[in-house]
N, CA, C and O atoms as a Tripos MOL2 file, in Angstrom:
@<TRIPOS>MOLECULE
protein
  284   283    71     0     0
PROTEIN
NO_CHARGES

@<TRIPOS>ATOM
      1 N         102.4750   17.2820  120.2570 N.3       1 UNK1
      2 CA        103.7000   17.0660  121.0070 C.3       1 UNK1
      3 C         103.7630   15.5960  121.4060 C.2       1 UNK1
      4 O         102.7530   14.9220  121.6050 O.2       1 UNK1
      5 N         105.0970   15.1090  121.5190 N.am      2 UNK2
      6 CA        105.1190   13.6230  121.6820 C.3       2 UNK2
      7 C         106.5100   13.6900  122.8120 C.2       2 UNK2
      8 O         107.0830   14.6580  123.3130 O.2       2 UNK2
      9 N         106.7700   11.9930  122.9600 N.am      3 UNK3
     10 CA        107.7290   12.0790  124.0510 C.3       3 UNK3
     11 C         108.0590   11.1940  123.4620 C.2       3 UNK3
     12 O         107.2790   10.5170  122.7930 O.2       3 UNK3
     13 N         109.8400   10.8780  123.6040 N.am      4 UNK4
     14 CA        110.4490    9.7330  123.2920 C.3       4 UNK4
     15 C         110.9540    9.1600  124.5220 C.2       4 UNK4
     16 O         111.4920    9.6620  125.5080 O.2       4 UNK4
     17 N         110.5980    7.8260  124.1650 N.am      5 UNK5
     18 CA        110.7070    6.4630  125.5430 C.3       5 UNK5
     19 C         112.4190    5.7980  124.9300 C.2       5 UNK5
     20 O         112.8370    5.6690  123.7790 O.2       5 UNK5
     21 N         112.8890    5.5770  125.8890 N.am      6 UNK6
     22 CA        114.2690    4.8240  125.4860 C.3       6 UNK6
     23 C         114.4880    4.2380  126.8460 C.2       6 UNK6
     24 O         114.5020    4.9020  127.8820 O.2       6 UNK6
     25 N         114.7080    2.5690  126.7410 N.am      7 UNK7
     26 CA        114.7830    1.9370  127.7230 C.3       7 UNK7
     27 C         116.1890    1.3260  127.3210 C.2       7 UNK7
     28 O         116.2330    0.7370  126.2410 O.2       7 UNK7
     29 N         117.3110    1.4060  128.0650 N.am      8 UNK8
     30 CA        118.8550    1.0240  128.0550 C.3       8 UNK8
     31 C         119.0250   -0.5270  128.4290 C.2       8 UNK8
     32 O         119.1540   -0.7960  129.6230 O.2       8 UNK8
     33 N         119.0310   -1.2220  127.7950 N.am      9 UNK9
     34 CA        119.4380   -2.7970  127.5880 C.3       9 UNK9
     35 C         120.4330   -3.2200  128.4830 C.2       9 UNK9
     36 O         120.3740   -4.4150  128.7740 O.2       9 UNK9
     37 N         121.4460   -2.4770  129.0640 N.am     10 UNK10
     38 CA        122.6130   -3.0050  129.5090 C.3      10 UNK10
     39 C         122.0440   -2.6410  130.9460 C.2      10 UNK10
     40 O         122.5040   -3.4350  131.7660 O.2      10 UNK10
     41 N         121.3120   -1.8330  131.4470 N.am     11 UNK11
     42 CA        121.1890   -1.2800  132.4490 C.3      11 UNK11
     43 C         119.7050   -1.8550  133.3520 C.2      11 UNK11
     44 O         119.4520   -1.7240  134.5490 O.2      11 UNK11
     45 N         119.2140   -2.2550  132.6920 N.am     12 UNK12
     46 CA        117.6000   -3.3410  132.6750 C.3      12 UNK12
     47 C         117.4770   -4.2720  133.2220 C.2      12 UNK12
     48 O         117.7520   -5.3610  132.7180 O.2      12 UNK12
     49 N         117.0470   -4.1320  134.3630 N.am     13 UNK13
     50 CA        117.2440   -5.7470  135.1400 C.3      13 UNK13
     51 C         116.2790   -6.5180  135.1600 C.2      13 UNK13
     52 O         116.3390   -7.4930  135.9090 O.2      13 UNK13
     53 N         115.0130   -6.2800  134.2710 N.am     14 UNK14
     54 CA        114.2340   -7.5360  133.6350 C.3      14 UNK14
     55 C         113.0720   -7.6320  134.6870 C.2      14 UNK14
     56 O         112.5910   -8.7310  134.9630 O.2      14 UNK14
     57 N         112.4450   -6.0110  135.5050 N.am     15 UNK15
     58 CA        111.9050   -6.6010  136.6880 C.3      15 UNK15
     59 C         110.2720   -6.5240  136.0600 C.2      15 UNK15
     60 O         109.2760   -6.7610  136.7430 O.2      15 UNK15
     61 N         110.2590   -6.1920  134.8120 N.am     16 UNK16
     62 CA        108.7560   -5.7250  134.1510 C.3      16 UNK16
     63 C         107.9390   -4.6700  134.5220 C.2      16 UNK16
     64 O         107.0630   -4.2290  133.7790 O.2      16 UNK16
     65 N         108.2350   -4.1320  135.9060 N.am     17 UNK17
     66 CA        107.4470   -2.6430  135.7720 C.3      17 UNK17
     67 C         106.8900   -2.1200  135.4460 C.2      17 UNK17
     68 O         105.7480   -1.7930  135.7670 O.2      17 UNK17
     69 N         107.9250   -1.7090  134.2160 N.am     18 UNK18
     70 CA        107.0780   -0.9410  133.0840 C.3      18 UNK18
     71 C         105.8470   -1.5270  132.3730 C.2      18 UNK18
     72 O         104.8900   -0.8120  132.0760 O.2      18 UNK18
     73 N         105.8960   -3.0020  132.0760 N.am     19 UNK19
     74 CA        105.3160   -3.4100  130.8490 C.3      19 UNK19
     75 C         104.2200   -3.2800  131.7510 C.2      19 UNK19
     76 O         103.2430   -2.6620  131.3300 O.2      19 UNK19
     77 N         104.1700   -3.9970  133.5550 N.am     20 UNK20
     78 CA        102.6000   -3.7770  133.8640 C.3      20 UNK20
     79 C         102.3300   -2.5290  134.0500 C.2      20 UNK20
     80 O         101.1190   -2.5190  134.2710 O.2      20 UNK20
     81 N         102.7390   -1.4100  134.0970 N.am     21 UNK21
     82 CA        101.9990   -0.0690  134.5330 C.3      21 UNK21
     83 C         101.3830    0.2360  132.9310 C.2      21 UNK21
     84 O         100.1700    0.4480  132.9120 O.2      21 UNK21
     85 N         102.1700    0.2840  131.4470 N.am     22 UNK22
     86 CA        101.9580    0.6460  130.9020 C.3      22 UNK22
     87 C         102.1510   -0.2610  129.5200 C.2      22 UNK22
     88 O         102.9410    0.2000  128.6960 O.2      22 UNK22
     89 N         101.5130   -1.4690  129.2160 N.am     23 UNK23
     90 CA        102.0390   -2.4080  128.0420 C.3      23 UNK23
     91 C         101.8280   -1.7190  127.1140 C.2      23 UNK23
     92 O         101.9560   -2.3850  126.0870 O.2      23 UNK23
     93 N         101.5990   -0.8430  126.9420 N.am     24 UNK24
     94 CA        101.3680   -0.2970  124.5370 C.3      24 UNK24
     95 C         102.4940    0.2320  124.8500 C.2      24 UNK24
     96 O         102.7100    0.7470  123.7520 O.2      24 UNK24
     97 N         103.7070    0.6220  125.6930 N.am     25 UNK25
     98 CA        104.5650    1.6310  125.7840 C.3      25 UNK25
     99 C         106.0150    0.4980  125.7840 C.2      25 UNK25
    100 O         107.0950    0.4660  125.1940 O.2      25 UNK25
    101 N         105.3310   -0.3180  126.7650 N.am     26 UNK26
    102 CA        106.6360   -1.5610  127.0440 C.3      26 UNK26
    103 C         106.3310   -2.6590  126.6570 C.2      26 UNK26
    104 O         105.2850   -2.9000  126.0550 O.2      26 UNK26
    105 N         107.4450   -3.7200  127.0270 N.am     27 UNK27
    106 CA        107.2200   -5.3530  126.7090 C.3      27 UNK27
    107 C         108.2060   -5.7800  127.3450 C.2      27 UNK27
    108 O         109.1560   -4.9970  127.3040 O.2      27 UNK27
    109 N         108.4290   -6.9610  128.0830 N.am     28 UNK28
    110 CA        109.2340   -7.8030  128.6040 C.3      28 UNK28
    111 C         109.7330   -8.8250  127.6170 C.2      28 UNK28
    112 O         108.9250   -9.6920  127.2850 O.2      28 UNK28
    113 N         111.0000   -8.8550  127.0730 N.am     29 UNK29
    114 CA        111.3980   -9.7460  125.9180 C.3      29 UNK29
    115 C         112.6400  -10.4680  126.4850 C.2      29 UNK29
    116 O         113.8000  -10.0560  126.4760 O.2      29 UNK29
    117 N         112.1610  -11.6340  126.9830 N.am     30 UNK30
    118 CA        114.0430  -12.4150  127.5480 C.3      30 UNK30
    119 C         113.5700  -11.6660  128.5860 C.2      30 UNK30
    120 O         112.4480  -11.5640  129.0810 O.2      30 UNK30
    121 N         115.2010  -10.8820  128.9610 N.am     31 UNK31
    122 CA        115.5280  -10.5150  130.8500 C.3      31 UNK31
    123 C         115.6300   -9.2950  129.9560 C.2      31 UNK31
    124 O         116.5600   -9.5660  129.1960 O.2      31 UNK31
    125 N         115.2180   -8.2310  129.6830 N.am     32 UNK32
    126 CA        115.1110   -6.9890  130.0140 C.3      32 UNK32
    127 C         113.9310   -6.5220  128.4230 C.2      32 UNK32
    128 O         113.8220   -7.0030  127.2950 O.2      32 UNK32
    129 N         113.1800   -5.2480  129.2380 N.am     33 UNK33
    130 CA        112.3780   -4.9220  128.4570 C.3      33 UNK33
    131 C         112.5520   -3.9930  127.2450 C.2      33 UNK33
    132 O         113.6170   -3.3910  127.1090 O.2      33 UNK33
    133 N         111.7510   -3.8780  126.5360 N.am     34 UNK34
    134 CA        112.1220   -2.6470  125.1790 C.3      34 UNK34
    135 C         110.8240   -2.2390  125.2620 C.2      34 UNK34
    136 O         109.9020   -2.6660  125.9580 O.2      34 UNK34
    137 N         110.8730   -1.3410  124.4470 N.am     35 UNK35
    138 CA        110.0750   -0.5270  124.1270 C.3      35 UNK35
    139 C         109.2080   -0.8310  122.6770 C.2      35 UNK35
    140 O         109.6000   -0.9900  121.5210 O.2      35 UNK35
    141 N         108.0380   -0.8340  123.2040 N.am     36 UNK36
    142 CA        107.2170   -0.9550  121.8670 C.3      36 UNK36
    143 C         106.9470   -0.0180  120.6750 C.2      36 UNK36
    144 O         106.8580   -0.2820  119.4760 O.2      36 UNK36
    145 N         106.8000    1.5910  121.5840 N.am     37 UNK37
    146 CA        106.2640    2.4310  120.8510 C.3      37 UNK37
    147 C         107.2630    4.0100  121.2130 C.2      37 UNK37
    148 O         106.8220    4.9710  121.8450 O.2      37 UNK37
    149 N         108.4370    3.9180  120.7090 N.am     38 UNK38
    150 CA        109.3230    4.7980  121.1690 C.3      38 UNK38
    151 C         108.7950    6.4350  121.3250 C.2      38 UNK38
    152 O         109.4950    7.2080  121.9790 O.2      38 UNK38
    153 N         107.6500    6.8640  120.7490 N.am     39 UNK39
    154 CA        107.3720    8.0150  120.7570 C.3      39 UNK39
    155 C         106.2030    7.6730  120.9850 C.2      39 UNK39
    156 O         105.5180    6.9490  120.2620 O.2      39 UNK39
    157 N         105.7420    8.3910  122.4720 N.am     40 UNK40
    158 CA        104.2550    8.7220  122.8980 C.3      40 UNK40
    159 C         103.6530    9.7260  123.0290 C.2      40 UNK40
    160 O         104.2710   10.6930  122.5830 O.2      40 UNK40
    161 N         102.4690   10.0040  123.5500 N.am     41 UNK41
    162 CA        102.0230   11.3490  123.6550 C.3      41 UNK41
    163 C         101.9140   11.0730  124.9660 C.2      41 UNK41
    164 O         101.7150   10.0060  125.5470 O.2      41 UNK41
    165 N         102.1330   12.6030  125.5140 N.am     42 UNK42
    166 CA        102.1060   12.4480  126.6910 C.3      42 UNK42
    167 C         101.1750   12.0620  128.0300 C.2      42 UNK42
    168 O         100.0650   12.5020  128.3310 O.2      42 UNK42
    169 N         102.0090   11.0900  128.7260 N.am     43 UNK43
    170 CA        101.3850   10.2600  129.7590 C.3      43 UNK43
    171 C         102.3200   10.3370  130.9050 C.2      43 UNK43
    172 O         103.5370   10.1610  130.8480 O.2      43 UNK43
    173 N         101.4660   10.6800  132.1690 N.am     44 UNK44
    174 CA        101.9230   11.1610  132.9660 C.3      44 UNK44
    175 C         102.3920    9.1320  133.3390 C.2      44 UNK44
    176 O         103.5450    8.8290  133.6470 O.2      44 UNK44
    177 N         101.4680    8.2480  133.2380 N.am     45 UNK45
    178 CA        101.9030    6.7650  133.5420 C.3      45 UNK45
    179 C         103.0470    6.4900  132.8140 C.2      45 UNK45
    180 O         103.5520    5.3980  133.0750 O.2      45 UNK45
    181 N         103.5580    7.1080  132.0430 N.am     46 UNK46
    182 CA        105.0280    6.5050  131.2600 C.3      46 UNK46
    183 C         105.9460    7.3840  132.2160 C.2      46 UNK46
    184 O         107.0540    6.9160  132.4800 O.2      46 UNK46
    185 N         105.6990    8.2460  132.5960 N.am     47 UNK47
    186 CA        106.8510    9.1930  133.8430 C.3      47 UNK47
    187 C         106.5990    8.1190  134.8960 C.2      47 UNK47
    188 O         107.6910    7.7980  135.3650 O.2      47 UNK47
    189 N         105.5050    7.3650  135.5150 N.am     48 UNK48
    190 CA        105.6980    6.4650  136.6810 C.3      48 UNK48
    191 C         106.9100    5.3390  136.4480 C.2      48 UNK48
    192 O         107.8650    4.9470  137.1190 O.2      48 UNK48
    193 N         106.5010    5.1130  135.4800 N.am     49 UNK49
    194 CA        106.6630    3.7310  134.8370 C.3      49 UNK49
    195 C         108.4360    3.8950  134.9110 C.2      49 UNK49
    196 O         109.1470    3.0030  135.3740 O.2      49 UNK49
    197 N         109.1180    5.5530  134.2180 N.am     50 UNK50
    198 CA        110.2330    5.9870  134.6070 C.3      50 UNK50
    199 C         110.8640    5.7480  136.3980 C.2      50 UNK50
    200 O         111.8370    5.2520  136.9660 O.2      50 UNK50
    201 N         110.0230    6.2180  136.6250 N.am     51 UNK51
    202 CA        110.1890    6.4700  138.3740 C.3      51 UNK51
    203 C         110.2120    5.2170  139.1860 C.2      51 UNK51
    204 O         110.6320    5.1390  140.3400 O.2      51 UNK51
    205 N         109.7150    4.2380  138.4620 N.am     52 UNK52
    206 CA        109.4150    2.9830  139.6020 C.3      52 UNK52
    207 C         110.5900    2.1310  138.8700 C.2      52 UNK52
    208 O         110.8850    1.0670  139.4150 O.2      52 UNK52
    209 N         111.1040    2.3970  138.0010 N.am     53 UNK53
    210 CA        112.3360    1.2930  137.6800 C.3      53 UNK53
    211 C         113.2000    1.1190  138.2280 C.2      53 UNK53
    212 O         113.9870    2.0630  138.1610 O.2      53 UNK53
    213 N         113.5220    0.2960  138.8240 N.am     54 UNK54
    214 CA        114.3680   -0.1970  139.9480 C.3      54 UNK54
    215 C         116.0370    0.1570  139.4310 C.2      54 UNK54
    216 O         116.8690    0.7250  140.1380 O.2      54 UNK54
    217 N         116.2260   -0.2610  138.2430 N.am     55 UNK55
    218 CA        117.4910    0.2720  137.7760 C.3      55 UNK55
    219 C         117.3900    1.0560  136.9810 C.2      55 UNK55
    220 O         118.1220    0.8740  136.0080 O.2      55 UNK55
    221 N         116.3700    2.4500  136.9390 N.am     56 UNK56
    222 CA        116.6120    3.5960  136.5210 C.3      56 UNK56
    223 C         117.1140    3.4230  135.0690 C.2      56 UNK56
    224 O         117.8330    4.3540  134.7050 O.2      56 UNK56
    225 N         116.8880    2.3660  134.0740 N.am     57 UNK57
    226 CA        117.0790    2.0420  132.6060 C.3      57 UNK57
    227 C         116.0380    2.9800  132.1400 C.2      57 UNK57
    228 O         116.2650    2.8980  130.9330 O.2      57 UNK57
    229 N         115.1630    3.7240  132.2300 N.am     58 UNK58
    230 CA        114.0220    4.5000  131.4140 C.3      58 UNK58
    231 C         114.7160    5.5070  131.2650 C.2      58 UNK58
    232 O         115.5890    5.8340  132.0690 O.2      58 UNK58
    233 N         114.3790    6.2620  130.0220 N.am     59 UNK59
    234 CA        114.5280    7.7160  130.0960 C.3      59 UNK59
    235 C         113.1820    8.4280  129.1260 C.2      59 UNK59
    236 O         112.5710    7.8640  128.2190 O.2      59 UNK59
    237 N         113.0040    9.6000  129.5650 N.am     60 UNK60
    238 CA        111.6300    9.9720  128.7470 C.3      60 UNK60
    239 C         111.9190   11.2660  128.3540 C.2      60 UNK60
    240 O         111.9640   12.0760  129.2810 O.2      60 UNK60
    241 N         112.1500   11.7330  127.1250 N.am     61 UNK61
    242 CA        112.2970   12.8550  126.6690 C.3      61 UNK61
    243 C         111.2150   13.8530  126.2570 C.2      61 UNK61
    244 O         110.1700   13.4150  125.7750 O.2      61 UNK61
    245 N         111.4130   15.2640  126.4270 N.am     62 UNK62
    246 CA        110.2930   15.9290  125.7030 C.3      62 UNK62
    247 C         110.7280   16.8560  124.9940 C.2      62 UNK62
    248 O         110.7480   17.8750  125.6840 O.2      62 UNK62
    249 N         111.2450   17.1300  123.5410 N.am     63 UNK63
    250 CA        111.7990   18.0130  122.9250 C.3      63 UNK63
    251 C         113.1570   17.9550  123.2950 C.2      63 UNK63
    252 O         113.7770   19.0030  123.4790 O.2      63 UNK63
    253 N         113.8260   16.5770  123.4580 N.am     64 UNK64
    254 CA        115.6380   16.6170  123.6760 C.3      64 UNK64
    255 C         115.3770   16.8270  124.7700 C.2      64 UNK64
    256 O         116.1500   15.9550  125.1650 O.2      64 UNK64
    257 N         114.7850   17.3850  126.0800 N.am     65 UNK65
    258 CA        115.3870   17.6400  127.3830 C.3      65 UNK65
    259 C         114.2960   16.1070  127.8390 C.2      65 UNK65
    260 O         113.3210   15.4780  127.4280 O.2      65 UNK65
    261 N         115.4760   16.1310  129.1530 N.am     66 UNK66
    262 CA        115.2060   14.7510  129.7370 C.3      66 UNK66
    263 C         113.6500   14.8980  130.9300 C.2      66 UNK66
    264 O         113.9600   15.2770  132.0590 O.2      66 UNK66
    265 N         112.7900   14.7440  130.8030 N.am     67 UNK67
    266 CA        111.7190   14.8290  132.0920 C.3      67 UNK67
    267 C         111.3310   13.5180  133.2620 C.2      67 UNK67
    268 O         110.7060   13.6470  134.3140 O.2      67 UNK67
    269 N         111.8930   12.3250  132.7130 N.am     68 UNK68
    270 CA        112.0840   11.3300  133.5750 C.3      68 UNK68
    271 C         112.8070   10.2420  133.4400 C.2      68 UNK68
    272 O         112.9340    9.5940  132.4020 O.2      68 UNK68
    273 N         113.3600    9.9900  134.6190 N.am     69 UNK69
    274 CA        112.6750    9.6070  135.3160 C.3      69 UNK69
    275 C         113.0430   11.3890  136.9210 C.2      69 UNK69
    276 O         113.9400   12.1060  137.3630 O.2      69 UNK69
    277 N         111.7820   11.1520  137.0360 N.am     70 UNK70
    278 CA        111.8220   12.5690  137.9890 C.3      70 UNK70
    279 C         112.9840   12.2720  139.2930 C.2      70 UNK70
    280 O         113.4350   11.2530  139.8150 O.2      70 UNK70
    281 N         113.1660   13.6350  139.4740 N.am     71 UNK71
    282 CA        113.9550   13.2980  140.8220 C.3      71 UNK71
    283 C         113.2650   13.1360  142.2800 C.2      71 UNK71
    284 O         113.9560   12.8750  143.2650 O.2      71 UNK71
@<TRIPOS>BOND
     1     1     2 1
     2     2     3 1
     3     3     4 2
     4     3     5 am
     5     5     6 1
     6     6     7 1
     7     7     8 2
     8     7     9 am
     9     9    10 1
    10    10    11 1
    11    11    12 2
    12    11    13 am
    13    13    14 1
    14    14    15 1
    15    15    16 2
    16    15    17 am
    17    17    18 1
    18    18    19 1
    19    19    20 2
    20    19    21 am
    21    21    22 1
    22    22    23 1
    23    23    24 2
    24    23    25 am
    25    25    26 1
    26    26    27 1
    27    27    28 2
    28    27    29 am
    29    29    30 1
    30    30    31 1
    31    31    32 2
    32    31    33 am
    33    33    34 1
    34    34    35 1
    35    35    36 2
    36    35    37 am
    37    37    38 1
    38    38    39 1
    39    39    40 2
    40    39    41 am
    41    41    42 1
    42    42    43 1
    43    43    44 2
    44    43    45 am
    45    45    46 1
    46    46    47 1
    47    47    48 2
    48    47    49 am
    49    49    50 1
    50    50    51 1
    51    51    52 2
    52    51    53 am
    53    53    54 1
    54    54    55 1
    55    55    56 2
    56    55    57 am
    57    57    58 1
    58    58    59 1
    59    59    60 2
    60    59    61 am
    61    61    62 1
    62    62    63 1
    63    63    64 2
    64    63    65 am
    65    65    66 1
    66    66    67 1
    67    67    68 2
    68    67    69 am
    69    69    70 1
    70    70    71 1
    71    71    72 2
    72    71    73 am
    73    73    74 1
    74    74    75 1
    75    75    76 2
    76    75    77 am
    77    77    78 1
    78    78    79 1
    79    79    80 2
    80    79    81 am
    81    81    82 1
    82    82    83 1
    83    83    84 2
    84    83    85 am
    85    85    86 1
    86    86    87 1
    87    87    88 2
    88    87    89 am
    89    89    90 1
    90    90    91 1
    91    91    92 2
    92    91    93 am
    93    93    94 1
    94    94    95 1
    95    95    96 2
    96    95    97 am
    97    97    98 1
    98    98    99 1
    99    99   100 2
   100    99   101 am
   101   101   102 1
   102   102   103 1
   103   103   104 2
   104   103   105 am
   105   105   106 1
   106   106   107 1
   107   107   108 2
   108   107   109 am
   109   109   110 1
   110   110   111 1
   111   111   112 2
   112   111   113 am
   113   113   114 1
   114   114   115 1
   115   115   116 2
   116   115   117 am
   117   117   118 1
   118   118   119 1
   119   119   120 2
   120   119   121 am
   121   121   122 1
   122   122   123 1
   123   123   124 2
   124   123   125 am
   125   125   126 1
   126   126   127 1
   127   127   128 2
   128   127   129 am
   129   129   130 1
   130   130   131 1
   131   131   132 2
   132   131   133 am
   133   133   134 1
   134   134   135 1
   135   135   136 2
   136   135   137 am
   137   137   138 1
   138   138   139 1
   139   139   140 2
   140   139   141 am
   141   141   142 1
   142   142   143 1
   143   143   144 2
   144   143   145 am
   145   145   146 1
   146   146   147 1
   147   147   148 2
   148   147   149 am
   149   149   150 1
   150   150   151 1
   151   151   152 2
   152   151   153 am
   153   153   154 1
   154   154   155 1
   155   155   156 2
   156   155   157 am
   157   157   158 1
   158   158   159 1
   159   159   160 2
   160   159   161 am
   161   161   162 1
   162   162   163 1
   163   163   164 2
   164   163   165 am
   165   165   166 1
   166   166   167 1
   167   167   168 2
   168   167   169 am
   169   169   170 1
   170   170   171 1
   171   171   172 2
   172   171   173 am
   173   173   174 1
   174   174   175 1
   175   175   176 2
   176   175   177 am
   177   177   178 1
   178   178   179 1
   179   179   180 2
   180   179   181 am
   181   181   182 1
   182   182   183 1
   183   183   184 2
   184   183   185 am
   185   185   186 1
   186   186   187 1
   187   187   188 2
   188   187   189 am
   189   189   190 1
   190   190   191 1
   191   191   192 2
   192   191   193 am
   193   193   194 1
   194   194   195 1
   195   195   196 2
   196   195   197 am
   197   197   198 1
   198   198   199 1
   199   199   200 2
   200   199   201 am
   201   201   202 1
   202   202   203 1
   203   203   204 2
   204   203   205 am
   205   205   206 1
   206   206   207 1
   207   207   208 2
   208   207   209 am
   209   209   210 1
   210   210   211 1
   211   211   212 2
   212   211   213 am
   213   213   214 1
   214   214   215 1
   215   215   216 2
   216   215   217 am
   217   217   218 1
   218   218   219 1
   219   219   220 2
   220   219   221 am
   221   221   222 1
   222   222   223 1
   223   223   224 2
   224   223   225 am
   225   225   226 1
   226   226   227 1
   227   227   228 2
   228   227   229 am
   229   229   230 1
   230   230   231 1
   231   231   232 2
   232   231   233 am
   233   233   234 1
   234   234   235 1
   235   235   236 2
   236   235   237 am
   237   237   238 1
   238   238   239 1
   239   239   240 2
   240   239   241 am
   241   241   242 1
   242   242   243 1
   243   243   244 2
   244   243   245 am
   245   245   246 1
   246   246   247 1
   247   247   248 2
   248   247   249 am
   249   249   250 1
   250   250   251 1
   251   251   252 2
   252   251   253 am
   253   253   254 1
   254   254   255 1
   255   255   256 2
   256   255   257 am
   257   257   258 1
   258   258   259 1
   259   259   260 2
   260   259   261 am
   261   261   262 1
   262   262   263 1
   263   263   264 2
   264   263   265 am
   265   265   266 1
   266   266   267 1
   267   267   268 2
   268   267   269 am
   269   269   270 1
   270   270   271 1
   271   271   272 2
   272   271   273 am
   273   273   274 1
   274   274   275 1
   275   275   276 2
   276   275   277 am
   277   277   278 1
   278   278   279 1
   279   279   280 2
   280   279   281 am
   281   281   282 1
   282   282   283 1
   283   283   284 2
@<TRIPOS>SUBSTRUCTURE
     1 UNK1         2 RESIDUE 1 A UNK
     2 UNK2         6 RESIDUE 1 A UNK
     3 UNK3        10 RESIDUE 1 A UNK
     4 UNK4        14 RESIDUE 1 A UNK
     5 UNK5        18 RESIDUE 1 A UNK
     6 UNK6        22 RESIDUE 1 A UNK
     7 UNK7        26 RESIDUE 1 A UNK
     8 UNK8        30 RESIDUE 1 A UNK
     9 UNK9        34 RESIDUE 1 A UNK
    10 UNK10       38 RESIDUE 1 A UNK
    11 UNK11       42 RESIDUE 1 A UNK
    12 UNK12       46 RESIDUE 1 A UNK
    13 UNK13       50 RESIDUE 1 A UNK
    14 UNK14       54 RESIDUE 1 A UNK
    15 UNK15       58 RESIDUE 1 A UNK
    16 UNK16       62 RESIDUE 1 A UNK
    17 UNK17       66 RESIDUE 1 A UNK
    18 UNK18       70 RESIDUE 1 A UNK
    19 UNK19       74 RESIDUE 1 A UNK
    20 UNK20       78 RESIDUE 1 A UNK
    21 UNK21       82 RESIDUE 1 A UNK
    22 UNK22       86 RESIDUE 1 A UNK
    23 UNK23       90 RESIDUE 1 A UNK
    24 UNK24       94 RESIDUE 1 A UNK
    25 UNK25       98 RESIDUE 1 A UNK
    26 UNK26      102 RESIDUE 1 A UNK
    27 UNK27      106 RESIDUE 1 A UNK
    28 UNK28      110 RESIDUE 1 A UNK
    29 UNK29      114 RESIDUE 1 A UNK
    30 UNK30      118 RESIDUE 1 A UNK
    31 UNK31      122 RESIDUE 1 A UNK
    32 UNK32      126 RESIDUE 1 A UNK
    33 UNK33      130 RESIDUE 1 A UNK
    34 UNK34      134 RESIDUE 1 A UNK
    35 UNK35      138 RESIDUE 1 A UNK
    36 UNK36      142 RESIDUE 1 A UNK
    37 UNK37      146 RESIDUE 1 A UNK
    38 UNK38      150 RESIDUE 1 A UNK
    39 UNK39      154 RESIDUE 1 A UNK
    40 UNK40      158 RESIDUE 1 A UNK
    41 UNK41      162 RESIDUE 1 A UNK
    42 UNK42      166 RESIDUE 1 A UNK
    43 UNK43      170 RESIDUE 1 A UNK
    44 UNK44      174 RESIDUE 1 A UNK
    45 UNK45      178 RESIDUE 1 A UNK
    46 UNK46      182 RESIDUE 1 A UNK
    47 UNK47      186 RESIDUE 1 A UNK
    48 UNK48      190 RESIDUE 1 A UNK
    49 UNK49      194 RESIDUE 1 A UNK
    50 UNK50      198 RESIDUE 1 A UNK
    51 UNK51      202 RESIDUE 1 A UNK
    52 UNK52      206 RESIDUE 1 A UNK
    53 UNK53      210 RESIDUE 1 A UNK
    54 UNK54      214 RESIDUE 1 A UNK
    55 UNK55      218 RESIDUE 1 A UNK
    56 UNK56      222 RESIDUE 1 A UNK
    57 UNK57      226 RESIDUE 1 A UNK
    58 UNK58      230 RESIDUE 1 A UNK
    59 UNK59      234 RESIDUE 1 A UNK
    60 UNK60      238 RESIDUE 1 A UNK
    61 UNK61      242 RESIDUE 1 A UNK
    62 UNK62      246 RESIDUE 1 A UNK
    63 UNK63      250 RESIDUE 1 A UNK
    64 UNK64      254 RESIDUE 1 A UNK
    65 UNK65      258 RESIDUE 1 A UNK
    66 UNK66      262 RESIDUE 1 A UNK
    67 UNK67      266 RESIDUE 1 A UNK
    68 UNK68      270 RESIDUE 1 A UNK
    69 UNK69      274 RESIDUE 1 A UNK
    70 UNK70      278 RESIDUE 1 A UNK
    71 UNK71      282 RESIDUE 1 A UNK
């Protein structure tokens, strides 16, 4: 089982978060980050990494349904 990472470009306010909680997953490129490795296995640190984004640009899928960023 894997998870797909999708980080929204327009919505990204470039604060890096992600890349330090979790760099094989993220990267800081310019002012907003992407994603290195769009499908992971599951890591409960890529749901943080969801949760601590200040503008809520992460999304983490598991089988099409959405699991983070948690409520």
């Amino acid at each position: 089982m894997s998870w797909n990472v999708e980080v929204d470009g327009g919505t990204c306010i470039g604060s890096g978060m992600c890349a330090s909680l979790v760099p094989e997953v993220f990267e800081l490129e310019g002012a907003t980050a992407t994603v290195v490795a769009g499908e992971v296995k599951p890591d409960e640190t890529v749901l943080d990494a969801a949760d601590s984004c200040p503008a809520m640009a992460i999304e983490v899928k598991e089988m099409g349904e959405v699991i983070g960023p948690r409520p």
